[in-house]
C-alpha positions in Angstrom: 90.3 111.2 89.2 88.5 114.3 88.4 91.4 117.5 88.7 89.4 119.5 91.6 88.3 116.2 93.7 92.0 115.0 93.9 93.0 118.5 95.0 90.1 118.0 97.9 91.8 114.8 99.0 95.2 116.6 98.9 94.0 119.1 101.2 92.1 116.5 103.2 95.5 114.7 103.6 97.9 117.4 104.5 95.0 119.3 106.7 93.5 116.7 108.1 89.6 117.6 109.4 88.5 120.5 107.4 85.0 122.6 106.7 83.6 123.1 103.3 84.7 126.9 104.2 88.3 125.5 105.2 88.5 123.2 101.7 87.0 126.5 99.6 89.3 128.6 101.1 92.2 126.2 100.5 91.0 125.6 96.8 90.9 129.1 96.1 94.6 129.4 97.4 95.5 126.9 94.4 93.5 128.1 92.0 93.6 130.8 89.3 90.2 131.1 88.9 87.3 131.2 91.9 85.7 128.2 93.4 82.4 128.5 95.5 81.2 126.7 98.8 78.3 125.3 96.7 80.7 123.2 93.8 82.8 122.4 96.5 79.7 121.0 98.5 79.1 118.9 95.1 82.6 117.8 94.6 82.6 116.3 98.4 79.0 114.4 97.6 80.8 112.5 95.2 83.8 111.9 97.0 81.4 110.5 100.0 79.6 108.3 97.3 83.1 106.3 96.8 83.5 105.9 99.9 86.5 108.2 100.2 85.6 111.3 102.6 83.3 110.9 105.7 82.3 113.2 108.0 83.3 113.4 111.8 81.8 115.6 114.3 80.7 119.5 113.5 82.7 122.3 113.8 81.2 125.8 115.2 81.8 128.4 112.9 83.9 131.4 112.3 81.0 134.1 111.4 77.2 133.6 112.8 75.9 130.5 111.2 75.4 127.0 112.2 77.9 124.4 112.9 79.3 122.9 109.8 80.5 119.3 109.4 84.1 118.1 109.3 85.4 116.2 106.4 88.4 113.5 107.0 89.5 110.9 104.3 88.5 107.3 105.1 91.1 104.2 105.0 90.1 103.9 101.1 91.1 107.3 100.1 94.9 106.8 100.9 95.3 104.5 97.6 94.6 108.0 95.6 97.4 109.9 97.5 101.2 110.1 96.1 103.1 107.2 98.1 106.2 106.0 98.2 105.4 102.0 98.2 105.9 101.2 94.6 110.3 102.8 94.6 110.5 100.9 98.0 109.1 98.0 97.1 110.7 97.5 93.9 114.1 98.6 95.9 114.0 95.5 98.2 113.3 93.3 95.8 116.5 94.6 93.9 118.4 94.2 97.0 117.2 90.6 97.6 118.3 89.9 93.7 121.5 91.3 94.6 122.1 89.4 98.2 120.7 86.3 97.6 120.8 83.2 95.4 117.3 83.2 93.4 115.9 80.2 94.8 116.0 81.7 98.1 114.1 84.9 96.9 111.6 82.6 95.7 111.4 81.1 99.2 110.8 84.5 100.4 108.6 85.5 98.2 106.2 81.7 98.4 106.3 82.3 102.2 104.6 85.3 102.0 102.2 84.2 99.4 101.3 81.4 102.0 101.2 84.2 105.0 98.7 86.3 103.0 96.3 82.9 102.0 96.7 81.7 105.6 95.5 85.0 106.7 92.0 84.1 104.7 91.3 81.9 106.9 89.3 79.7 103.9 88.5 76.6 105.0 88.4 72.8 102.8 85.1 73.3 101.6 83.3 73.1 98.0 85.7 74.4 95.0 82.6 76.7 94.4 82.9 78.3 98.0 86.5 78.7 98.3 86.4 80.1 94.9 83.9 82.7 95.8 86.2 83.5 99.4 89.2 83.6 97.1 87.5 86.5 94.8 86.6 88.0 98.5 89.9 88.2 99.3 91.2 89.3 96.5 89.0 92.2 96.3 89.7 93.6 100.0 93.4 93.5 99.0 92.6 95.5 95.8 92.5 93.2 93.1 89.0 93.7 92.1 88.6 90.0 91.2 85.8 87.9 90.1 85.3 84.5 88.6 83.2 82.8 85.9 82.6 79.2 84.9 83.5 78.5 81.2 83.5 75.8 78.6 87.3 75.1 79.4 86.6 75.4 82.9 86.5 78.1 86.0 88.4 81.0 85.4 89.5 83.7 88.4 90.1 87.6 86.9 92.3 89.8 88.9 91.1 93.3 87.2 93.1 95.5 89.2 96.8 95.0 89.9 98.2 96.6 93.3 101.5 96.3 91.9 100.9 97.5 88.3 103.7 99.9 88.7 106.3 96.9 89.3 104.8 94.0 87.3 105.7 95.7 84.1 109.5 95.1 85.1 109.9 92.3 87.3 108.0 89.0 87.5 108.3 88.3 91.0 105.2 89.5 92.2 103.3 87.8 89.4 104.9 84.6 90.8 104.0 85.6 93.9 100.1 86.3 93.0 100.1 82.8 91.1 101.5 81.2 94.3 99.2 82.6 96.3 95.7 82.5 94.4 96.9 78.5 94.1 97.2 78.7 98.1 93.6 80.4 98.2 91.7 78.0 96.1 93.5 74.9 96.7 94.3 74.4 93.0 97.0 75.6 91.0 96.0 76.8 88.1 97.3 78.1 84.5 97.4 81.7 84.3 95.8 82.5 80.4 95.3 86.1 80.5 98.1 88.6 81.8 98.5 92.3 82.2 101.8 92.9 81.7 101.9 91.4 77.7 98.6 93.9 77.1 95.7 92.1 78.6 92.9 93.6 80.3 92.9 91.6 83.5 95.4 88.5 84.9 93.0 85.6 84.3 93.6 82.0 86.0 92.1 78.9 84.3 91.4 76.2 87.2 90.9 72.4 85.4 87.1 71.4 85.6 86.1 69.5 89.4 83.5 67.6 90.7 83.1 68.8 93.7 
């Protein structure tokens, strides 16, 4: 993300509710150089256009002048904030390794592959359909997936990977995405595209269906 916008939604996040006056001022505390109202008033356009500020109620002002609006982050911007997630996650993992036999992390891990695709809520309807929920799913968890019928049959993408971070050394939450896109769709099918060895997106071959 663009240098200045991320500083916004660092300011944003350790603020909270903030004025285009509050975020210039806060800016220019950071900065060498200077920093107007006016490129900050940009910056925060294109920050609303992804969905990643909103503003709340108006704020009276300091000086004369009208009220000015209040910017907050929205539920989307926290995935562009440091967080801790990936160091924890990939610490209980270790610990599980080190606790437990491996089939039983692979219970844990299958149970809450099933908890997420019960959580769907797809129902047994037309491969087509569940397909298309599937990919709706996906999405709102961040996977940014899509699908595509093709000569060898229906393949699912997963473009973005929520655990990127983790995949690259440890296969368990691959096995867990595999279990779980099976659980979505009803099918299990041959992954044939993967991140981790260099591919651009995790792709899922499904066998052809007739229904």
């Amino acid at each position: 993300m663009q240098k200045t916008r991320q500083q916004i939604l660092d300011i944003l996040n350790h603020k909270g509710a903030s004025t285009v006056s509050e975020i210039t001022e806060a800016l220019q505390d950071k900065r060498d150089n200077g920093i107007t109202a006016v490129t900050v008033r940009h910056h925060l356009n294109e920050l609303r256009k992804r969905d990643l500020i909103e503003t709340s109620d108006t704020r009276p002002p300091n000086r004369p002048g009208r009220p000015q609006h209040v910017y907050i982050l929205t539920d989307a911007a926290h995935q562009h904030l440091p967080s801790n997630y990936p160091s924890l996650t990939r610490g209980i993992i270790k610990q599980l390794k080190q606790q437990l036999q491996p089939e039983q992390v692979n219970v844990i891990f299958e149970g809450l592959a099933d908890e997420m695709a019960a959580a769907a809520h797809i129902p047994q309807t037309t491969f087509q359909e569940r397909m298309d929920m599937a990919v709706a799913y996906l999405t709102e968890q961040g996977y940014a997936a899509r699908w595509e019928v093709t000569d060898s049959g229906c393949v699912l993408h997963t473009n973005n990977c929520p655990y990127h971070e983790i995949a690259h050394t440890d296969e368990t939450l691959c096995n867990m995405d595999m279990r779980l896109i099976s659980a979505l769709v009803g099918v299990v099918p041959r992954r044939v595209a993967h991140v981790v060895t260099g591919d651009d997106t995790c792709s899922y071959l499904f066998p052809k269906t007739d229904d």
